[in-house]
C-alpha positions in Angstrom: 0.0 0.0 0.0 1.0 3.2 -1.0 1.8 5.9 1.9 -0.9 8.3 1.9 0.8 11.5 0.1 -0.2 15.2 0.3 0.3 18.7 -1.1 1.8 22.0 1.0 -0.8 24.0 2.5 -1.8 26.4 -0.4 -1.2 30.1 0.0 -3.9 32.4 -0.8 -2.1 33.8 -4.5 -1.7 29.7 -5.4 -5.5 29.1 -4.0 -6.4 31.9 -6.3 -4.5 30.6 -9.4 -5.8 27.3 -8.7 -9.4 28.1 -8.5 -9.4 30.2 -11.5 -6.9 27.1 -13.1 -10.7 25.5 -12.7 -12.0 27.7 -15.6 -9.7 26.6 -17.9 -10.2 25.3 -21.2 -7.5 23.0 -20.8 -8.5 19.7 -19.2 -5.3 19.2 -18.0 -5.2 22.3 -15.5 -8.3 21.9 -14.4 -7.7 17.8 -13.6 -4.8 19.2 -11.8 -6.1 22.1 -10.0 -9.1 19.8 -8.8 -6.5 17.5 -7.4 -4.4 19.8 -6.1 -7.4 21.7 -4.2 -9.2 18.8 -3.0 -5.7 17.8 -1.6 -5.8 21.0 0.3 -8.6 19.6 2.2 -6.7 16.5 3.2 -8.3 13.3 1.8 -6.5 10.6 0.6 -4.9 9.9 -3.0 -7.9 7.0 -3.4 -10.4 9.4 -2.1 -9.3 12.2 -4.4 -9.2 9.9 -7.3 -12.3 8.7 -6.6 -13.5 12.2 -6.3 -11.8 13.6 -9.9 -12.4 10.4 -11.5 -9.2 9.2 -12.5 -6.5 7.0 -11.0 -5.1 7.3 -7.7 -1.7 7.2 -9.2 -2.5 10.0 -11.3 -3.4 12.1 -8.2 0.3 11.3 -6.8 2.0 12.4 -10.1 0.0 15.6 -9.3 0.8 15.8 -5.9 4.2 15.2 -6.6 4.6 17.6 -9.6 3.0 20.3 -7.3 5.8 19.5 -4.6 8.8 19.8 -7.4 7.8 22.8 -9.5 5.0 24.5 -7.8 2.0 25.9 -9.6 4.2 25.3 -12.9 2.8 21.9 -12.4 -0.3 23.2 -13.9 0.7 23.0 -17.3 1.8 20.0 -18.8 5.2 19.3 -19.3 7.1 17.4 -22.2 7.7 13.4 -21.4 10.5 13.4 -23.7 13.9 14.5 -22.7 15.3 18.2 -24.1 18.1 17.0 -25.5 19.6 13.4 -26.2 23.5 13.6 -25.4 25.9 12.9 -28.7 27.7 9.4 -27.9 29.7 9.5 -31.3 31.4 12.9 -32.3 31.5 13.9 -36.1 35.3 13.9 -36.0 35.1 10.0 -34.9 33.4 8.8 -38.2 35.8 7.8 -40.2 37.4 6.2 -37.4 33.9 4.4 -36.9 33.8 3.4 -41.1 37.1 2.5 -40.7 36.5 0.2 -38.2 33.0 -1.8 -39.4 35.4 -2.3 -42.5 37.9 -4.5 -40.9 37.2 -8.0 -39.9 36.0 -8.5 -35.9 38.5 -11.3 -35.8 41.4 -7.8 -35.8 39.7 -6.4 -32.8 40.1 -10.2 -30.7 36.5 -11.3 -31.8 35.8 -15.2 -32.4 33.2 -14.4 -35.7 33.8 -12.6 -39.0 30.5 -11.0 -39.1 29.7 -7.5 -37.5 26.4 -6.9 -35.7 25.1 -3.8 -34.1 25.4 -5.5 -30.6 29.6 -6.3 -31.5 30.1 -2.9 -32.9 28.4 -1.0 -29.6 31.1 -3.7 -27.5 34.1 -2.9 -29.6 33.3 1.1 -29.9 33.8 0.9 -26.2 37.3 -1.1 -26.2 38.4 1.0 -29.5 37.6 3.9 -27.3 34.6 5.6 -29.8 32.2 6.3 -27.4 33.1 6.6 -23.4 30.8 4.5 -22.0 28.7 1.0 -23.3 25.8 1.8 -25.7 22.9 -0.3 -27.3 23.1 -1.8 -30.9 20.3 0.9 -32.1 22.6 3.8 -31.0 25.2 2.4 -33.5 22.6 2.2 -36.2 21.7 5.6 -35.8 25.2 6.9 -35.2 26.0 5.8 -38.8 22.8 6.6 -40.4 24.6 9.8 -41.1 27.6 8.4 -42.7 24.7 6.8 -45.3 25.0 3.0 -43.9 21.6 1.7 -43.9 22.2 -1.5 -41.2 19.7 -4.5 -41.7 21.6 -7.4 -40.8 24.5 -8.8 -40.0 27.6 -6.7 -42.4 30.5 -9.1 -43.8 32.7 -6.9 -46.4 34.8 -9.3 -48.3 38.5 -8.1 -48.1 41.8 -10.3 -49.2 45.0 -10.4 -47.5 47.2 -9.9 -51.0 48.4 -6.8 -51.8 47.4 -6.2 -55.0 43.8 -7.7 -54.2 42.5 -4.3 -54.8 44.3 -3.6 -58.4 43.0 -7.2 -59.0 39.3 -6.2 -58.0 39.2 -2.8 -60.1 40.2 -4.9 -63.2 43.6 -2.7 -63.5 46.1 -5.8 -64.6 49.2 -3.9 -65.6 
């Protein structure tokens, strides 16, 4: 069971705000100032739930929104983060081409076939990206360099010398 949670005793400006909040033609402010109001009163989350018609954990994110921003938490906020943090820098793709173009058998690896899961495990040992990433942060890391990954990459490469004056058809 949930401990039972509630707001700060309202002041008379964030009563105000509130109560007005109720007038709204945003259904999100006024859910929120109806929680945050009847909270005032002291009931619990269940009862206040109950009361607004929505979950009780709904009430809580409320509750605790109200607690962390104040009457800020009357407008709805965005879920998704404000900025994603770059893992690869732009100076580090060719280092990142260079390496999916070598064989995973050069970097200690027992197979001869790259997969987004490998490449995030070597970029880490190779030193590309400071800390352990997922396979899909690879795929979108080289999206830019115009490498459309579907499936396991095997680039077929020859350890003679002149394997690629043999493979341009240059015979001299």
């Amino acid at each position: 069971m949930q401990t039972p949670r509630f707001s700060r005793p309202l002041t008379a400006d964030e009563r105000a705000l509130l109560t007005r909040g109720l007038r709204s033609s945003e259904a999100f402010m006024v859910r929120r100032g109806h929680i945050l109001l009847a909270s005032a009163e002291g009931p619990q989350t269940t009862t206040m739930a109950q009361t607004v018609r929505c979950h009780d954990q709904t009430v809580r994110h409320a509750l605790h929104a109200f607690t962390q921003r104040g009457v800020a938490a009357l407008r709805p906020q965005a879920s998704r983060p404000p900025r994603t943090p770059a893992v690869f820098e732009a100076d580090r793709r060719e280092r990142r081409r260079a390496l999916l173009h070598q064989s995973p058998r050069t970097c200690g690896k027992p197979t001869s076939r790259w997969t987004l899961a490998l490449a995030a495990e070597v970029s880490v040992a190779a030193g590309l990206t400071p800390r352990q990433v997922r396979g899909e942060t690879i795929r979108h890391a080289l999206k830019p360099l115009g490498v459309r990954w579907k499936r396991a990459k095997h680039w077929i490469t020859s350890p003679d010398p002149a394997y690629v004056r043999k493979k341009t058809g240059a015979l001299t």
